[in-house]
N, C-alpha and C positions, 0 to 999 in steps of 0.2 A: 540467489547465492546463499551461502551456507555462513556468510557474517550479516545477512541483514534481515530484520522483520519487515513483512513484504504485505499489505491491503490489497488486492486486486481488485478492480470494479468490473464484477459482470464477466468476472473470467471467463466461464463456458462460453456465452454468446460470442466473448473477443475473438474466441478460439473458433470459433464456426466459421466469423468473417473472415479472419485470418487466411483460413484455406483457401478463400474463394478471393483474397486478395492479391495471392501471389503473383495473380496473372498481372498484377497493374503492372506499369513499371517504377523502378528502383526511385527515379523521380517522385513517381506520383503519391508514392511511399513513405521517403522522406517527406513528404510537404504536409502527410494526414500525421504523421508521426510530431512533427510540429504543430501542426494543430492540438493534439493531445495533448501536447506539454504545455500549450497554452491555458485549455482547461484545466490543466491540474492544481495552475498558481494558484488560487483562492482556495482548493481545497489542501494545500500545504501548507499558506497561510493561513488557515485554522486551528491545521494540526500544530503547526508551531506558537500559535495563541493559546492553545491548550494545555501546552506544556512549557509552558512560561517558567512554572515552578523550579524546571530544573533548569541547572547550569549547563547540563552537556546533550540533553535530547532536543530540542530546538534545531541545533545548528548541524544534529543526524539526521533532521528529515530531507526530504530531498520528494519528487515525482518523476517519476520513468514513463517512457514511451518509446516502446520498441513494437516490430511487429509481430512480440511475441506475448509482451503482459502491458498495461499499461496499468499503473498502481502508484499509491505511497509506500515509502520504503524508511527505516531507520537502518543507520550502518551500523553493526554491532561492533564493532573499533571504537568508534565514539560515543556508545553511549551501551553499555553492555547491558542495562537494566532496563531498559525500555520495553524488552519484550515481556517482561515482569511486569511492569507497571501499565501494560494495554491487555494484559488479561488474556496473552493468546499464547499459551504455551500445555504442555503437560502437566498433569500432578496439581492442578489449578485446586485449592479446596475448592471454589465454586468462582465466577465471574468476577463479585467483589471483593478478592484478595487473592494472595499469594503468599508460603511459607516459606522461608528461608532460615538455613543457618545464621546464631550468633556468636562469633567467639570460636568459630568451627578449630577443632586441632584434635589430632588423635585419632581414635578409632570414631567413626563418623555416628556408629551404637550411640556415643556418649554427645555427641552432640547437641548443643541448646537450639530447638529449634521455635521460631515464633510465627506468629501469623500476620502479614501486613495488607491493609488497604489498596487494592489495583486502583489504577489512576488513568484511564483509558484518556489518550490524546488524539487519536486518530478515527479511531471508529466513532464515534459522536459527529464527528467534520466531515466523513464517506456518508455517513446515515441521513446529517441533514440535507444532504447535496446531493444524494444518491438520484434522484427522477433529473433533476435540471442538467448533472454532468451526463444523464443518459441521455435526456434529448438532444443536448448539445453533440455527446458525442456521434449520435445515429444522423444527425445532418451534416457533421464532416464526412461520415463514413461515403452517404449518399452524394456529396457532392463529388468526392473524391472519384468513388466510384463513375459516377456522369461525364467527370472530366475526360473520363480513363476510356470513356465510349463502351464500357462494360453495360451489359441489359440484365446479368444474375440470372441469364438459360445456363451458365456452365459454359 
């Protein structure tokens, strides 16, 4: 969505299974989709460890599991700077920071603009967790799938 900062883990490959999952049923879907969300707690509680600093990004993170992305996410309602502060936006001067107006009014020409330190809270928590949430999540995938009596001929 178009108000949140979104981490995917391993998007492409999600999207490969994905296709080939539609065949389970709705059941057996919800229950991997649960499992996801299970993996994802420790790696939100991270992110939320990371961003302790702030008063309003902590309590935007949140982990999704659907059968279309499974990811961390920030809400931008609640916490509009977050995507500033994780270093994943356009106009980036480079990874460790971000520029923003100070005092902005007027012709935008005249605007005081500074340079501020990015403060990544999420990508650090996906990165160190990245191999363990994948093997975790490739043996729900296969158990799901076993369950489902699926062989993966198509």
């Amino acid at each position: 969505m178009a108000d949140e900062l979104r981490i995917e883990l391993d998007p492409a490959s999600y999207r490969d299974f994905q296709k080939a999952i539609k065949k389970l049923s709705p059941e057996t879907q919800k229950a991997l989709n649960k499992e996801f969300r299970k993996l994802l707690r420790p790696l939100v509680a991270g992110a939320k460890r990371n961003a302790r600093w702030s008063s309003r990004i902590p309590d935007a993170i949140r982990g999704q599991a659907t059968m279309k992305q499974v990811g961390l996410r920030v809400d931008r309602k609640k916490a509009p700077h977050g995507r500033a502060y994780e270093a994943l936006r356009k106009g980036a001067v480079n990874a460790e920071s971000f520029r923003h107006p100070v005092f902005a009014g007027g012709d935008r020409l005249d605007w005081r603009w500074v340079e501020q330190r990015s403060r990544p809270f999420m990508l650090p928590t996906v990165n160190a967790n990245r191999e363990e949430f994948r093997a975790h999540a490739l043996r729900a995938m296969g158990e799901a799938a076993e369950k489902a009596g699926w062989d993966g001929s198509g």
